[in-house]
C-alpha positions in Angstrom: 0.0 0.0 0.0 1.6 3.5 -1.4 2.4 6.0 1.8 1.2 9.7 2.3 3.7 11.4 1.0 4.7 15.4 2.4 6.9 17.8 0.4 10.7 18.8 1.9 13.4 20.4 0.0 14.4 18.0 -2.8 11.2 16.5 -3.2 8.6 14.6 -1.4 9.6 11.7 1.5 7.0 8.8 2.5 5.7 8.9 5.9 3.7 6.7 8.3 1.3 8.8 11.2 0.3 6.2 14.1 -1.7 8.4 16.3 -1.4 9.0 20.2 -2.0 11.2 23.4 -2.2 15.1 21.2 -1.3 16.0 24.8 2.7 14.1 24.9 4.9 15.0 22.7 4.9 13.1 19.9 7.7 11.0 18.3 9.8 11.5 14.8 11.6 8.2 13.9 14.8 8.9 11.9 15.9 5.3 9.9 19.5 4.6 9.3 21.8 4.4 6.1 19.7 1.5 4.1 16.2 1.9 6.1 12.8 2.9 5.4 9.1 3.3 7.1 8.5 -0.2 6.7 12.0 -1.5 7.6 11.5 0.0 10.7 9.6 -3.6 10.9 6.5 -1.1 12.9 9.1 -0.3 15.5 7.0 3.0 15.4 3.8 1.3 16.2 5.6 -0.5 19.3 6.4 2.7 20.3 3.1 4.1 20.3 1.6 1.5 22.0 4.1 1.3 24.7 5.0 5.0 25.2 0.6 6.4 24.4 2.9 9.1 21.8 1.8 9.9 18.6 4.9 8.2 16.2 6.0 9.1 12.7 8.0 8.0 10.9 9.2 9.0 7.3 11.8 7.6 4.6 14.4 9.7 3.7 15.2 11.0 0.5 16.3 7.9 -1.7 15.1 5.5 0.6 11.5 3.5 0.3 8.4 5.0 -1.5 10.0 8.7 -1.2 11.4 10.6 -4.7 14.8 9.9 -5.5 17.6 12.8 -4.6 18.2 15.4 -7.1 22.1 14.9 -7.0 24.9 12.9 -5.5 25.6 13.3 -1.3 28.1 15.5 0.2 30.1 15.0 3.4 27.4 16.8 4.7 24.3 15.2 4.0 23.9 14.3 7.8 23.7 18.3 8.5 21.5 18.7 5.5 19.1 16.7 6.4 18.9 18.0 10.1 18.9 21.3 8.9 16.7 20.9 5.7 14.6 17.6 5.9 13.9 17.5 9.6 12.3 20.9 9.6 10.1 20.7 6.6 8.7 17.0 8.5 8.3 18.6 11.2 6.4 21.9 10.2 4.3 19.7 7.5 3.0 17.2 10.3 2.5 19.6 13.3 5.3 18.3 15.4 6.1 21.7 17.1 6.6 19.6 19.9 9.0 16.3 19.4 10.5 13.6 20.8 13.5 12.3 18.1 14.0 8.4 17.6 17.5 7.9 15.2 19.0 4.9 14.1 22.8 4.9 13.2 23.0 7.6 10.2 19.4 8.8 11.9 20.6 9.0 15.4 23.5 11.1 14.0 20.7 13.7 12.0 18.6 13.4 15.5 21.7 14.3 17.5 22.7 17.4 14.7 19.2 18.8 14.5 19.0 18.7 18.0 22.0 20.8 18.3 20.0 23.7 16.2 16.2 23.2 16.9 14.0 22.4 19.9 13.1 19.2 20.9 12.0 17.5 24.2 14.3 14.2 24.1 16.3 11.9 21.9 16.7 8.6 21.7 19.9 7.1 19.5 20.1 3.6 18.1 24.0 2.9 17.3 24.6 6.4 16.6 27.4 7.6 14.6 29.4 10.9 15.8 33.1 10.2 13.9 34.5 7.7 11.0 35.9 5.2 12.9 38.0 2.2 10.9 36.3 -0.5 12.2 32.7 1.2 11.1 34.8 1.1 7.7 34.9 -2.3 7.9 31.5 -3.6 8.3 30.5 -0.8 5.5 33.1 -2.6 3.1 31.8 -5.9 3.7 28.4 -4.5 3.1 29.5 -3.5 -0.6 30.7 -7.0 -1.0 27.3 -8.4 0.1 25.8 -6.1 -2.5 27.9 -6.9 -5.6 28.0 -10.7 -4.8 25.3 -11.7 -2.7 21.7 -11.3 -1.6 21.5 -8.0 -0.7 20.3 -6.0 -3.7 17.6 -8.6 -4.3 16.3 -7.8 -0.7 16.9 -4.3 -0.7 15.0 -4.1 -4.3 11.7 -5.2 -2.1 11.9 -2.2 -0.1 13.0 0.6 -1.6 12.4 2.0 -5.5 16.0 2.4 -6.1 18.3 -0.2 -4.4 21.0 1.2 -6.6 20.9 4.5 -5.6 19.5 3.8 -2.0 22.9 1.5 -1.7 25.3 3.8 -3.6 24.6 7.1 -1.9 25.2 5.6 1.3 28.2 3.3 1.0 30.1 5.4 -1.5 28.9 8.6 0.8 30.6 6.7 4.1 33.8 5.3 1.8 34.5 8.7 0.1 38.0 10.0 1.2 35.9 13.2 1.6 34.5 11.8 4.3 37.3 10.4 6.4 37.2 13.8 8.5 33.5 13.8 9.0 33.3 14.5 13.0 30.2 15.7 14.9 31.6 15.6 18.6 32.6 19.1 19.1 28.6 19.7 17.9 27.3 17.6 20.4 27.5 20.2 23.4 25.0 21.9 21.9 22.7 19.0 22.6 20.8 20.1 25.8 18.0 17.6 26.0 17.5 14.4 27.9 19.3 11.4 25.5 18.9 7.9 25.8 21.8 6.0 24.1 21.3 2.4 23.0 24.4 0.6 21.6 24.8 -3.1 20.6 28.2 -4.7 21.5 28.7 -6.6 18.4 27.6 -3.8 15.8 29.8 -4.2 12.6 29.3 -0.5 12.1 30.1 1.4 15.3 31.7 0.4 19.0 30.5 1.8 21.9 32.8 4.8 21.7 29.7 6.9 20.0 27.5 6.8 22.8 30.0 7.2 24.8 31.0 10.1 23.0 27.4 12.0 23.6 27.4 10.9 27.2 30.7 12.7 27.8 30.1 15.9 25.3 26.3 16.5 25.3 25.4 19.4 27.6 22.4 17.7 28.9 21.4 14.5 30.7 22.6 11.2 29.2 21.7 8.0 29.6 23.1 4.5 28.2 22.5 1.0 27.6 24.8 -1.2 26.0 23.4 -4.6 24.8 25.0 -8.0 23.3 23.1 -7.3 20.3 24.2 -6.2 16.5 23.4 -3.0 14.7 19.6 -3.1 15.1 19.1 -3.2 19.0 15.1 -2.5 18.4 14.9 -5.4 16.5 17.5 -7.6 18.2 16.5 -6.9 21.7 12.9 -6.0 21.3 11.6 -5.8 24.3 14.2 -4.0 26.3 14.3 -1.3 23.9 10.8 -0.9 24.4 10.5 -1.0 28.0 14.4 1.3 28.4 12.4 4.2 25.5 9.2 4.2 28.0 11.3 4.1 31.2 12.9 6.9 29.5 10.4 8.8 28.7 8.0 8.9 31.9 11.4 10.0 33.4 12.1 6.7 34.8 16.0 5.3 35.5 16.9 2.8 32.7 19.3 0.3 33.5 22.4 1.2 32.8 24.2 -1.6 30.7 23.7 -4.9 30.3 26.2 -7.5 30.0 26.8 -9.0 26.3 25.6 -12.0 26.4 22.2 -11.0 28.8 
């Protein structure tokens, strides 16, 4: 079934609305590099049921149902899209008042357009905040999976363009151009509440990222590691349900859990 879709610059994005309490603040979901609404997998909708919070989420530029990007990424696409994209969502759908859900590439546009705009709290799923070599890696073996196994063929049931879905984001992150790509010294900026959710066996990020906004983000940060991969809302379900509502209601989440709990 085709998607609303809502005009930003560059085009028009995809967007899923799950409704909620009109009197929380609601919730934006930001995907990561290869996602889209529906490869959230209705993460969105868990969230809405377990937090009562209006959730939407929307695919990005290139990504899903949403037109394809007018020209080829720069280093800066991350700012671009907190400074362009996140905006136009949010004035187009109401959310004045917002709660910002990011997975890798979207927790690093949550973290940036928190650093500029108002929001009420962030929640970040294997955030990126620096290139990191062994991030590298994974995005390398990735391209291999691409070129010589399964992954276009999946990746052409989700999104209009697999090619150009794929390309912007693994040439983007393997560009020389973007070896200096660095977001920490923007991260004081960041005054909210943060939840920080990291997986221990992530291919594409360590622990060092959320470590990163605990120590640099000017306002309250909490984390929770998990022996999980790069999805922990998928992987570990249910405690990344219950740690975003703890969160949320203003309730202590436990801190971290050991890798193999």
């Amino acid at each position: 079934m085709d998607l609303p879709l809502v005009d930003v610059p560059g085009g028009r994005v995809e967007y899923e609305d799950v409704p909620g309490d009109p009197a929380r603040a609601p919730l934006l979901l930001l995907h990561e590099g290869l996602g889209s609404v529906r490869l959230w997998r209705r993460f969105h909708h868990r969230l809405a049921a377990a937090t009562g919070r209006r959730a939407v989420a929307f695919s990005r530029l290139g990504h899903g149902g949403s037109d394809l990007p007018q020209g080829k990424r720069t280093p800066r696409y991350m700012h671009d899209e907190a400074t362009d994209v996140v905006p136009a969502v949010r004035a187009a759908l109401g959310l004045d008042r917002v709660v910002l859900v990011g997975h890798s590439d979207g927790g690093s546009i949550a973290l940036l357009h928190a650093g500029t705009a108002e929001v009420e709290a962030l929640v970040v799923l294997a955030p990126h905040v620096f290139v990191e070599e062994a991030g590298l890696r994974g995005i390398e073996q990735a391209r291999r999976e691409y070129l010589e196994g399964d992954l276009r063929s999946r990746m052409a049931r989700h999104h209009r363009d697999p090619d150009v879905t794929f390309w912007n984001w693994n040439d983007g992150w393997l560009d020389d151009a973007f070896r200096d790509w660095d977001i920490r010294p923007e991260l004081a900026a960041v005054t909210c509440p943060v939840l920080g959710v990291q997986g221990t066996a992530d291919p594409y990020g360590t622990v060092v990222h959320v470590e990163a906004v605990r120590d640099r983000a000017a306002g309250p940060v909490t984390l929770q590691v998990l022996g999980c991969g790069h999805a922990p809302h998928l992987e570990r379900a249910a405690e990344v349900d219950a740690a975003v509502a703890q969160f949320l209601q203003g309730a202590p989440v436990e801190q971290r859990r050991r890798p193999g709990a």
